[in-house]
C-alpha beads as a LAMMPS data file, in Angstrom:
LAMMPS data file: protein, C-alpha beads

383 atoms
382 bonds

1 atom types
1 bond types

-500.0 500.0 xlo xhi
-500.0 500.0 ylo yhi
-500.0 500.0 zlo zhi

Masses

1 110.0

Atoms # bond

1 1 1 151.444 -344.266 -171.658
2 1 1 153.296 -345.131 -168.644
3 1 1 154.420 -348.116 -169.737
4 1 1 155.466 -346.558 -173.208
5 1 1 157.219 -344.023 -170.981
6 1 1 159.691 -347.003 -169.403
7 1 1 159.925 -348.524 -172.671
8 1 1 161.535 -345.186 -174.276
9 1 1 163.659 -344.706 -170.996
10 1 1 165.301 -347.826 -171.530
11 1 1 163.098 -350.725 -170.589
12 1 1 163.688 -353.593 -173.154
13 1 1 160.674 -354.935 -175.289
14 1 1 161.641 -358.448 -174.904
15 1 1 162.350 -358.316 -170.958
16 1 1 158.594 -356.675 -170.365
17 1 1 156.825 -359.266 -173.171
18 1 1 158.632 -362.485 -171.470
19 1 1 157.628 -361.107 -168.195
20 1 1 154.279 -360.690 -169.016
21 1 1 153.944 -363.446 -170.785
22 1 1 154.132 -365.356 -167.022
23 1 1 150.027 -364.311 -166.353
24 1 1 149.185 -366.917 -169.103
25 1 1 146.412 -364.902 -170.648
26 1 1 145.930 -366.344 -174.162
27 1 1 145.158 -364.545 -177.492
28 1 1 147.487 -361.356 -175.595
29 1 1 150.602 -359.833 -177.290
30 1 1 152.165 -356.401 -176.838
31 1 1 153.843 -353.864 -179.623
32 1 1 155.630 -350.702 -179.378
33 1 1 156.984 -348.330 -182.289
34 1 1 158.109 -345.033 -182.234
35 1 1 156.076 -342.225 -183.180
36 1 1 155.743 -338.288 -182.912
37 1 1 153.096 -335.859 -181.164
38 1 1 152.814 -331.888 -182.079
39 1 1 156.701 -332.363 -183.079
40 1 1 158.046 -334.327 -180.286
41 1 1 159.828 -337.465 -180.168
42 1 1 157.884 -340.788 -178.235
43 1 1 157.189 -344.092 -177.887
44 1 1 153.826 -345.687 -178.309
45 1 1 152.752 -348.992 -176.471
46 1 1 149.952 -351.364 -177.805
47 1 1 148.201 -354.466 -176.207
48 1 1 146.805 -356.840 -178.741
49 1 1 143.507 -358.259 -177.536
50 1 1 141.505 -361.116 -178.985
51 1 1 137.325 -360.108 -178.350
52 1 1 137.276 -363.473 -176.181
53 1 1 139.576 -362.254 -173.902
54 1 1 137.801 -358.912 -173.104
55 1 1 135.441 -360.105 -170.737
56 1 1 134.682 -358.257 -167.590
57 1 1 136.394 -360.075 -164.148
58 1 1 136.090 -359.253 -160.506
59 1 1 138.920 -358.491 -158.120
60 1 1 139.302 -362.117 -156.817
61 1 1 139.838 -363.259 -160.829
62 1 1 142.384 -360.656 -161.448
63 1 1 144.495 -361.573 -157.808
64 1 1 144.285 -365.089 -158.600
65 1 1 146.022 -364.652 -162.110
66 1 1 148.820 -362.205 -160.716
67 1 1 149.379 -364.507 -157.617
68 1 1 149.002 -367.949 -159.655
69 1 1 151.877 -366.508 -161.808
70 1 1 155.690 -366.822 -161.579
71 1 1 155.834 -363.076 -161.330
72 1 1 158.500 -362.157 -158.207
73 1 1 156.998 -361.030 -154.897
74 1 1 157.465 -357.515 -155.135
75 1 1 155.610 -357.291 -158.872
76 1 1 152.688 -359.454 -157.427
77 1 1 152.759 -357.102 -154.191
78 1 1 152.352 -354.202 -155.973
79 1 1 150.073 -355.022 -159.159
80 1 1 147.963 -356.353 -155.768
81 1 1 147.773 -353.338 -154.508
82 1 1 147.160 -350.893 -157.644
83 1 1 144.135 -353.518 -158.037
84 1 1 142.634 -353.647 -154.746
85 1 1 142.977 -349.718 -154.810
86 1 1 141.187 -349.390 -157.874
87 1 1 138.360 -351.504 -156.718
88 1 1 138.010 -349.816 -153.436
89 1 1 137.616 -346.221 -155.536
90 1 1 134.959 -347.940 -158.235
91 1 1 133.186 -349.599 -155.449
92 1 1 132.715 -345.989 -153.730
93 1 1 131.470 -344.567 -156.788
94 1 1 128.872 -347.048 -157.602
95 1 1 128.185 -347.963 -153.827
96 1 1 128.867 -351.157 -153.822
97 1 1 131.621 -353.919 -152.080
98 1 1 134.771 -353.826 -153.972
99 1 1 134.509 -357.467 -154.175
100 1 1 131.602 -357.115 -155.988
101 1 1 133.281 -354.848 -158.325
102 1 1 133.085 -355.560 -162.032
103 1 1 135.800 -354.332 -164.139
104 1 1 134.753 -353.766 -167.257
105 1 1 137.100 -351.271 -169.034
106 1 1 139.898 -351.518 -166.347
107 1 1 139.390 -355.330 -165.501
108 1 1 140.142 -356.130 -169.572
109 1 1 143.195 -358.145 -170.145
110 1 1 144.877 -354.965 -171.721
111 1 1 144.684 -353.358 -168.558
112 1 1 145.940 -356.248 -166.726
113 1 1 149.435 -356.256 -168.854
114 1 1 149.158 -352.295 -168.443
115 1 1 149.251 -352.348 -164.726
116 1 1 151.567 -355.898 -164.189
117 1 1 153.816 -354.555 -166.997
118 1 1 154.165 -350.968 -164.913
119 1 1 155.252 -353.062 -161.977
120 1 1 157.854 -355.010 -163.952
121 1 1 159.139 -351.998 -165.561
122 1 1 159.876 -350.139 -162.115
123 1 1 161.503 -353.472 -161.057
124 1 1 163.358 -353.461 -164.310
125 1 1 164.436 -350.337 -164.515
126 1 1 165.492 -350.972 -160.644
127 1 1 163.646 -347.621 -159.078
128 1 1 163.199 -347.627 -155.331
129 1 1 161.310 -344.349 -155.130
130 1 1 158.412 -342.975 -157.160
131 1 1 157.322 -338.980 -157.295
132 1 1 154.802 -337.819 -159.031
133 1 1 154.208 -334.050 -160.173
134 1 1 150.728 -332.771 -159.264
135 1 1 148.431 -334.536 -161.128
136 1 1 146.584 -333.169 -164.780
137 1 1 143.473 -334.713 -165.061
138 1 1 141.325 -332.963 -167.974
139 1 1 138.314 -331.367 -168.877
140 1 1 135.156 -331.556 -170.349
141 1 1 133.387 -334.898 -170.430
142 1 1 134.396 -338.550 -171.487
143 1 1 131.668 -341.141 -172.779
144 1 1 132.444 -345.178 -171.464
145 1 1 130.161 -347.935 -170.806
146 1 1 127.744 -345.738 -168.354
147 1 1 127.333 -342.932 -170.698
148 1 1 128.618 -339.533 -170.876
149 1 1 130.135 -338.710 -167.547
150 1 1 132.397 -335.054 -166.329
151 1 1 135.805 -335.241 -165.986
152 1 1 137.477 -336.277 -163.817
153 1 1 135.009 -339.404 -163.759
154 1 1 133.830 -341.283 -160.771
155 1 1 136.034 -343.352 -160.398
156 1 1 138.935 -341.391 -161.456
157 1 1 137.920 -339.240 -158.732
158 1 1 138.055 -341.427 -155.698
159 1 1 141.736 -342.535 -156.698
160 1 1 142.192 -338.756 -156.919
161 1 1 140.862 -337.425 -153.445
162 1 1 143.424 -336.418 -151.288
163 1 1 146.092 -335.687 -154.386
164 1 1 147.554 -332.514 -155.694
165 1 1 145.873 -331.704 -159.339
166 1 1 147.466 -329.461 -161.264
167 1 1 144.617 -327.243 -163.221
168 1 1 144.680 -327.905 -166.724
169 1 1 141.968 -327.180 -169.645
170 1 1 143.055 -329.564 -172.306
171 1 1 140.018 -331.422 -173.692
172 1 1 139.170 -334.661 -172.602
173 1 1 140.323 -337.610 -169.739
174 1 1 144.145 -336.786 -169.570
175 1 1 143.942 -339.345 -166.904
176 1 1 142.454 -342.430 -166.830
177 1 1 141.147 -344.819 -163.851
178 1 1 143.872 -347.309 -164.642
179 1 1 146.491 -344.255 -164.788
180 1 1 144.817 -342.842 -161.603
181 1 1 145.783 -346.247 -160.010
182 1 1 149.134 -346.763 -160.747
183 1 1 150.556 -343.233 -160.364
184 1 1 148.521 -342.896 -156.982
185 1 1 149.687 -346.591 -155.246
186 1 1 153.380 -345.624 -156.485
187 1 1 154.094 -342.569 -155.184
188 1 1 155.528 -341.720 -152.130
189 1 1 154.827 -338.229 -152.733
190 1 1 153.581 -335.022 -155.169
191 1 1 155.697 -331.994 -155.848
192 1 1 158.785 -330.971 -157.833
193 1 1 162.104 -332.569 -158.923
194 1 1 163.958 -334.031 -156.447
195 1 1 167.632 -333.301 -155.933
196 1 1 168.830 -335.938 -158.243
197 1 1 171.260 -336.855 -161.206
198 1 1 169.470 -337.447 -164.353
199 1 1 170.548 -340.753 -166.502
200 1 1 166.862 -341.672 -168.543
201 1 1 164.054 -339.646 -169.358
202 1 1 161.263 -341.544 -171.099
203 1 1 157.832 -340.306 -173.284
204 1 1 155.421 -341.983 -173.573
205 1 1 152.428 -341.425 -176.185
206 1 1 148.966 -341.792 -175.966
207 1 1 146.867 -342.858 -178.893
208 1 1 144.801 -339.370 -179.743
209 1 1 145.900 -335.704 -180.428
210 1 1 146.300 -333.017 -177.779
211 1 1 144.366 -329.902 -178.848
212 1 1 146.656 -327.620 -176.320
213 1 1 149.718 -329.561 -175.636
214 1 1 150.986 -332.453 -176.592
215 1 1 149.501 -336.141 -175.675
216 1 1 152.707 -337.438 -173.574
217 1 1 153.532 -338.468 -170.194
218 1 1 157.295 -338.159 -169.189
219 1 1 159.216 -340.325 -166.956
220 1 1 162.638 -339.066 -165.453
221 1 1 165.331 -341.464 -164.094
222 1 1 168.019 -340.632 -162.048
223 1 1 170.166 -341.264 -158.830
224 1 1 168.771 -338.920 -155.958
225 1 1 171.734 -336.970 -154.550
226 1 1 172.176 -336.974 -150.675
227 1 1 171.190 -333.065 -150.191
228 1 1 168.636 -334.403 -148.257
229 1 1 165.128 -334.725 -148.670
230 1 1 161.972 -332.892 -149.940
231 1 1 157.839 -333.569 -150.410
232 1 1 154.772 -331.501 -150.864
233 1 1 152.419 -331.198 -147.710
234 1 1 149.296 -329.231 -146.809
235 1 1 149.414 -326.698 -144.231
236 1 1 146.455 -325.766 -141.784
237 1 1 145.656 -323.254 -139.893
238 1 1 142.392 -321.975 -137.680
239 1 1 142.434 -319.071 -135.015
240 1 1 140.982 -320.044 -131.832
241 1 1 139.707 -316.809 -129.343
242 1 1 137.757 -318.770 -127.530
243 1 1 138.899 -321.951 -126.672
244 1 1 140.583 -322.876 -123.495
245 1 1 143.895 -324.582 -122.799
246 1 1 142.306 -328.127 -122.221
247 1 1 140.519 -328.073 -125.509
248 1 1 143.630 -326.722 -127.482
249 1 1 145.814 -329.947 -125.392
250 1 1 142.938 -332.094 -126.457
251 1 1 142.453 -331.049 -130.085
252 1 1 146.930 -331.135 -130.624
253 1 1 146.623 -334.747 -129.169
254 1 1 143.646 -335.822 -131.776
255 1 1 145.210 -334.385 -134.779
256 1 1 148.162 -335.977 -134.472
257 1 1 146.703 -339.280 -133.698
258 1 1 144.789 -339.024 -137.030
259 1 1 147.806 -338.649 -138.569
260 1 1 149.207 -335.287 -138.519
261 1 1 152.767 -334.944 -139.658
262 1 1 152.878 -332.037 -136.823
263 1 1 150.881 -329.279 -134.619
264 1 1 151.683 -326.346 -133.627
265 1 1 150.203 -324.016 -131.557
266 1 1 151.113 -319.238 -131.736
267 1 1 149.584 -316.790 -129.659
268 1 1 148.224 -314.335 -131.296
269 1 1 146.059 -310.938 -130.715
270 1 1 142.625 -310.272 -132.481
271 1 1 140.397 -307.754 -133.593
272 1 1 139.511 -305.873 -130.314
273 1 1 142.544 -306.895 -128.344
274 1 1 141.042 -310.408 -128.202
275 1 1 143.813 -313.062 -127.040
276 1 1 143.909 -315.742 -129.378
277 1 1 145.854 -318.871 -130.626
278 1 1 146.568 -320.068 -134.025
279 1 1 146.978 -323.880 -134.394
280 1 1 148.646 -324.948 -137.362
281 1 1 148.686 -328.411 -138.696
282 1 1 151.263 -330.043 -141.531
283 1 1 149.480 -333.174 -143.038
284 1 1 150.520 -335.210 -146.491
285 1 1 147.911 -334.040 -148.717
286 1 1 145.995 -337.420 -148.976
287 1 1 145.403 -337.414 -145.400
288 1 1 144.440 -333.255 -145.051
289 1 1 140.527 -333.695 -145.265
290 1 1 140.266 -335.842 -142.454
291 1 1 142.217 -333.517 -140.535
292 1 1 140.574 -330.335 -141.747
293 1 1 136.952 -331.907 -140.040
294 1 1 138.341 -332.461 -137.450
295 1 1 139.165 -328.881 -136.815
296 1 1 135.215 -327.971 -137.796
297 1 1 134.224 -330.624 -135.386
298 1 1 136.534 -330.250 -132.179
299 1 1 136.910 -326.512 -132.347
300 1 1 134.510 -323.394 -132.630
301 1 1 136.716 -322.050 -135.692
302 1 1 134.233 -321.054 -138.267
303 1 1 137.191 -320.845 -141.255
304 1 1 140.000 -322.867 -141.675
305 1 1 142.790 -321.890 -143.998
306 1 1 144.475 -324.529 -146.322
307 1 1 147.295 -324.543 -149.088
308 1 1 150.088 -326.504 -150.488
309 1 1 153.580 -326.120 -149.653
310 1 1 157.000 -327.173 -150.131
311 1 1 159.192 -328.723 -146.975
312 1 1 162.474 -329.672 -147.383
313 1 1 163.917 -332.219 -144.678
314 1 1 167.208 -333.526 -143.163
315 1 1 167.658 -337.189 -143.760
316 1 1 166.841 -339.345 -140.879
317 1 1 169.590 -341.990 -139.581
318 1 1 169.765 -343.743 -135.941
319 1 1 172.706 -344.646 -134.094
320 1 1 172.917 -346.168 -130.675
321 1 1 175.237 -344.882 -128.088
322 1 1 176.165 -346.193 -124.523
323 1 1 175.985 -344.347 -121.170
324 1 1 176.599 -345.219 -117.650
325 1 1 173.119 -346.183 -117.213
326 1 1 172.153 -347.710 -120.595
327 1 1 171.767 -347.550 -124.240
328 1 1 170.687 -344.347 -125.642
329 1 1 169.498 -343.941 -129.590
330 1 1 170.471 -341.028 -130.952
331 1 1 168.903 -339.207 -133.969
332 1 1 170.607 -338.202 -136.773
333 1 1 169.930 -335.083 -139.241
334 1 1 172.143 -335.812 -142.482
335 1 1 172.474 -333.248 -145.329
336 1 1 175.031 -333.704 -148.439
337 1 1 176.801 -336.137 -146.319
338 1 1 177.443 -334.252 -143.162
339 1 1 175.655 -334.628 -140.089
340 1 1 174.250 -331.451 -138.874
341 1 1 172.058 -332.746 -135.956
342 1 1 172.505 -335.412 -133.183
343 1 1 170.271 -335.453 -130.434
344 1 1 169.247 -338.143 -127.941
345 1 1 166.067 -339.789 -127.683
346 1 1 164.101 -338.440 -125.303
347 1 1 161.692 -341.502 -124.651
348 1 1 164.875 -343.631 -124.068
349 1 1 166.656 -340.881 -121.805
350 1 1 163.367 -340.755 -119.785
351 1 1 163.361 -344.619 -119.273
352 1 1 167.166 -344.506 -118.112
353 1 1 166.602 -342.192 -115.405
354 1 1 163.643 -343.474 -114.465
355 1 1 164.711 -347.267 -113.757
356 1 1 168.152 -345.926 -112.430
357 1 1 166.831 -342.721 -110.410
358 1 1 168.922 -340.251 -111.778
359 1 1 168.472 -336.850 -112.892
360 1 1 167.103 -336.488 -116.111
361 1 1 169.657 -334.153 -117.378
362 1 1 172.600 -335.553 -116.377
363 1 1 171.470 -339.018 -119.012
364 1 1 170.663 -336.611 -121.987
365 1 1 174.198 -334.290 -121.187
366 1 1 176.218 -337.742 -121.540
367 1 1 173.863 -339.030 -124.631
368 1 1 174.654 -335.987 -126.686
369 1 1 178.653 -336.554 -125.449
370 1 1 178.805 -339.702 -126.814
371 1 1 176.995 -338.485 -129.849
372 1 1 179.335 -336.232 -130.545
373 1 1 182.061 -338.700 -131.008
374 1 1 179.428 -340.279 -134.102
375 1 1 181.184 -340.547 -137.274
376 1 1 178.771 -340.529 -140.026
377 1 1 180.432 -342.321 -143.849
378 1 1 180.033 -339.775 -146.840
379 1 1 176.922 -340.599 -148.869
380 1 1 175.153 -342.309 -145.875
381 1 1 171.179 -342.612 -146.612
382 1 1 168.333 -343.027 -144.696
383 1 1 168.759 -345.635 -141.582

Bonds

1 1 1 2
2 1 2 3
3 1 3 4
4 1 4 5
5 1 5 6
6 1 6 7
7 1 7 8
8 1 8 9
9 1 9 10
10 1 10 11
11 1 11 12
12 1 12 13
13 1 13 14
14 1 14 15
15 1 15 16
16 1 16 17
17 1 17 18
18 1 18 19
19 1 19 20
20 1 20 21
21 1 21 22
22 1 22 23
23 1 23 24
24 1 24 25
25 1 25 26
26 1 26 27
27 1 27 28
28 1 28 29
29 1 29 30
30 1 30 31
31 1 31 32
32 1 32 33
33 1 33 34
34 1 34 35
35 1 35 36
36 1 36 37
37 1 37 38
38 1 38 39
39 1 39 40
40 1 40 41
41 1 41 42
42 1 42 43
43 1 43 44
44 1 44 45
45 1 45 46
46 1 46 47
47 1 47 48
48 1 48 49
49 1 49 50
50 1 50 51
51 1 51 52
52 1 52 53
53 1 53 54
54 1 54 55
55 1 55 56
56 1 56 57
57 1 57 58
58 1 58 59
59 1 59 60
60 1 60 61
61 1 61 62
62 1 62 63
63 1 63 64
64 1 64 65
65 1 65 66
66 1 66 67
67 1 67 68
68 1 68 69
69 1 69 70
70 1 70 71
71 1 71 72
72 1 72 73
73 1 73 74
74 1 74 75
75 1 75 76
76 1 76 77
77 1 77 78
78 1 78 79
79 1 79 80
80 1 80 81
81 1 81 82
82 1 82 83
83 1 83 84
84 1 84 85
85 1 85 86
86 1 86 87
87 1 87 88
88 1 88 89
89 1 89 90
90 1 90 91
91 1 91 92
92 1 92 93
93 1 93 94
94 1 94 95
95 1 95 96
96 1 96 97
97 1 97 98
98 1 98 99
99 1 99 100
100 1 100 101
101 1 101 102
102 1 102 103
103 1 103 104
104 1 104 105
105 1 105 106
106 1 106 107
107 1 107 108
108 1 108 109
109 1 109 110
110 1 110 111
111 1 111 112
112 1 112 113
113 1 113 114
114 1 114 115
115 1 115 116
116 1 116 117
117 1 117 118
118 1 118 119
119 1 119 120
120 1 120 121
121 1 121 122
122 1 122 123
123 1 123 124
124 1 124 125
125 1 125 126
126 1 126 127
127 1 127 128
128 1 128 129
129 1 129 130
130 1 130 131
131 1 131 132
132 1 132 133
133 1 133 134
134 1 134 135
135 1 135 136
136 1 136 137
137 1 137 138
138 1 138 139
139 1 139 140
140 1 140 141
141 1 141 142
142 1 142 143
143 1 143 144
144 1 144 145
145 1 145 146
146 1 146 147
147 1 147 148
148 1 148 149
149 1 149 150
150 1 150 151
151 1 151 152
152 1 152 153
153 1 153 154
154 1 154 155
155 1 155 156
156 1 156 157
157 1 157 158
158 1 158 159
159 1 159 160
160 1 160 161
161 1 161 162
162 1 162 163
163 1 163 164
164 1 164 165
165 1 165 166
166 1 166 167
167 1 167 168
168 1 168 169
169 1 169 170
170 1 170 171
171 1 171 172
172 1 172 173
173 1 173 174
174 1 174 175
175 1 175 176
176 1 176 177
177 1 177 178
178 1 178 179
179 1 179 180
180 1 180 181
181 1 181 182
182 1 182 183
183 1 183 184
184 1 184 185
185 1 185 186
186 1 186 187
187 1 187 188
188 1 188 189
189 1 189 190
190 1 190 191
191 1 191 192
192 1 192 193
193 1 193 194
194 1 194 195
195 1 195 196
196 1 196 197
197 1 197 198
198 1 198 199
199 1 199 200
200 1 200 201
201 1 201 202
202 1 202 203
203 1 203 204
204 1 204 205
205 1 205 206
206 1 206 207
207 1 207 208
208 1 208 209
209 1 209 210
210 1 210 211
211 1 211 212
212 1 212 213
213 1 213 214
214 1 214 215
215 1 215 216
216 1 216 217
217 1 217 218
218 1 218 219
219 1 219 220
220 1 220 221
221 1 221 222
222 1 222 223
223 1 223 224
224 1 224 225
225 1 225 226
226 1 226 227
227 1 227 228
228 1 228 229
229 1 229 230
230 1 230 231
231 1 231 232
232 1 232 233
233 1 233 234
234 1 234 235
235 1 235 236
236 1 236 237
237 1 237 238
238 1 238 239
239 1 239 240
240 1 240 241
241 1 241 242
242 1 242 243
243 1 243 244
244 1 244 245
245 1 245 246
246 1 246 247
247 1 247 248
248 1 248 249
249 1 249 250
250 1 250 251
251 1 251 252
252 1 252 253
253 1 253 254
254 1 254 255
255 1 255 256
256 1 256 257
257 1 257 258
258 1 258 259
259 1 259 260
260 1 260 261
261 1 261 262
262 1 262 263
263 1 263 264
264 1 264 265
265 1 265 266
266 1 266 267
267 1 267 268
268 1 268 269
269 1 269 270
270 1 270 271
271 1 271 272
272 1 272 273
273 1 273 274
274 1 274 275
275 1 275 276
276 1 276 277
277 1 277 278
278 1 278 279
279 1 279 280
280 1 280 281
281 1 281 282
282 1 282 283
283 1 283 284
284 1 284 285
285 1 285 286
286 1 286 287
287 1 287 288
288 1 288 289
289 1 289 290
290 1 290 291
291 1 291 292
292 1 292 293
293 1 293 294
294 1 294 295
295 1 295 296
296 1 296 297
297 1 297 298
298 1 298 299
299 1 299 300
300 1 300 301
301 1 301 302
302 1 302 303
303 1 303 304
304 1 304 305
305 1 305 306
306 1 306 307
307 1 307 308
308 1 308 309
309 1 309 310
310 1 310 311
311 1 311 312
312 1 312 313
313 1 313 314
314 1 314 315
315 1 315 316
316 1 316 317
317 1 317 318
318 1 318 319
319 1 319 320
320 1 320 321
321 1 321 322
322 1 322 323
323 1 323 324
324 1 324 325
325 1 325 326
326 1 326 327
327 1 327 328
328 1 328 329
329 1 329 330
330 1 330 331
331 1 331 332
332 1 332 333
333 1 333 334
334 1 334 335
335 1 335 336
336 1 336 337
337 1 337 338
338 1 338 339
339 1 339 340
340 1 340 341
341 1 341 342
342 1 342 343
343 1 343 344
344 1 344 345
345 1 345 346
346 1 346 347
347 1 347 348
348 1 348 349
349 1 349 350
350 1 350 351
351 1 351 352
352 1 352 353
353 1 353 354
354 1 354 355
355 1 355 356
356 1 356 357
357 1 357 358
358 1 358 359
359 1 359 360
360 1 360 361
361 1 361 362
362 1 362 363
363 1 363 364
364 1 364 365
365 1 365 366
366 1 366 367
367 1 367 368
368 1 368 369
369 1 369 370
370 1 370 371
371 1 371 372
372 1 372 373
373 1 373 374
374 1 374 375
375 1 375 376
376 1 376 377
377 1 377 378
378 1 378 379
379 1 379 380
380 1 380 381
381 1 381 382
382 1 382 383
């Protein structure tokens, strides 16, 4: 469905079939026609499969015909990685080394030319940046090769831990463990539109019937516009009345080297005039979980508070500027093509008056001079 998706935004046939056509996998061919679900217009992509060339493969199999290809870097690179990922989350659900993994349904040679082909359609279609909505993933149960299983299944699962789903009660696997894969090593992040101009939008069909909506996946195209920038992240939060300033130091220091995007730390008053603090803690929402035991380990909190939100962000450029005592870089906040924030490194301001023994201030006041004299071109991006 992905795949189908690129192909109705604009991806030609004959481009993705030569391209694939570079793994060498004999008895393989690919279709696509155009077809309709619940009223709505689609595209429908096929892989043709002789029985021979079904055979399960491991990991090292699949790597060796994506590298052994003439595939360019960046399509090998990322068809690696959608692999390896995928065998990482089935080797956690049957507890067992992902080299050791055998793909049966995934490691097929249709699923091969479903995930290559989704990395030559991005490069095709020349996207740099991948969002994803929150993810649907079904309901009910789904049968495969290990019987009838929930869903989300297993393995599904693991390449789902960590992601926004969005709660949904149509029938069935709306995502697969292929799917799972692909969306999941693409995107950069989960959440809503971004600011952008809209030139393609693409569905893709999948082979049954929705029962509540229809059975399509979109794909949107566009240009981002320079507003600035936007993602989804989870926001923590515990009250603390009864841990002391060391431990609060320690436990800021901790989370952030796990990978906190940011901590934060209010006073606050409690039930019976109890002098508290609330820590707060942004994280991207694959990497809350980690954070969130963390909390339950390092702290006496016995609830921590948790929910999704929406940040919105100045884009980030660096410039260097020059002082009497040195080089200073100076960070840049850019928003529809005007810079609205300059400020001097600290860290590098530090250094300077350090090695020269000068006051601190004195470096930063001159830093933020000279960045004032910055010119930043209209449409800059990211630096």
């Amino acid at each position: 469905m992905i795949l189908a998706a690129m192909l109705d935004a604009g991806l030609p046939l004959d481009r993705l079939r030569s391209e694939l056509g570079n793994l060498g996998l004999s008895g393989v061919d690919i279709a696509a026609q155009k077809v309709t679900k619940q009223g709505f217009a689609a595209t429908q992509f096929e892989v043709r499969c002789e029985q021979n060339e079904q055979g399960p493969r491991h990991l090292a199999d699949i790597r060796k015909i994506i590298s052994d290809s003439p595939l360019s870097g960046r399509v090998k690179d990322r068809a690696g990685r959608i692999f390896t990922r995928l065998a990482e989350a089935e080797a956690r659900a049957h507890g067992t080394g992902f080299e050791q993994v055998h793909f049966h349904e995934v490691g097929a040679a249709d699923a091969i030319m479903d995930i290559v082909g989704a990395c030559i359609g991005l490069e095709a279609l020349q996207v740099d940046r991948a969002i994803c909505s929150p993810i649907p993933p079904g309901s009910g149960t789904v049968r495969c090769e290990h019987g009838v299983l929930p869903v989300p299944a297993p393995g599904t699962m693991a390449l789902l831990a960590g992601v926004p789903l969005a709660e949904c009660d149509e029938p069935g696997e709306l995502t697969t463990p292929t799917g799972a894969a692909i969306l999941t090593s693409l995107a950069e992040s989960y959440g809503p539109l971004p600011a952008m101009r809209v030139e393609a939008v693409g569905y893709g069909a999948g082979a049954r019937e929705g029962q509540t909506r229809p059975n399509l996946h979109r794909l949107i195209l566009g240009l981002a516009e320079s507003l600035g920038e936007a993602d989804e992240v989870v926001m923590l939060q515990a009250n603390l009345d009864d841990a002391t300033g060391q431990v609060v130091g320690y436990v800021t220091d901790k989370l952030l080297e796990a990978g906190a995007l940011d901590v934060f730390t209010t006073p606050i008053g409690m039930k019976k005039g109890r002098p508290a603090v609330l820590i707060t803690v942004l994280a991207e929402p694959q990497g809350a979980d980690p954070l969130e035991e963390l909390l339950f380990v390092e702290t006496t909190t016995f609830g921590v508070r948790r929910w999704n939100t929406h940040r919105s962000k100045l884009q980030r450029a660096f410039e260097e500027v020059s002082t009497s005592w040195g080089p200073v870089r100076i960070k840049l906040g850019l928003r529809a093509g005007r810079c609205l924030s300059a400020t001097p490194e600290y860290e590098d301001c530090l250094k300077l008056a350090t090695e020269r023994g000068v006051p601190l201030r004195e470096v930063i006041q001159q830093a933020a001079q000279a960045a004032r004299m910055i010119k930043v071109e209209p449409g800059r991006q990211n630096g």
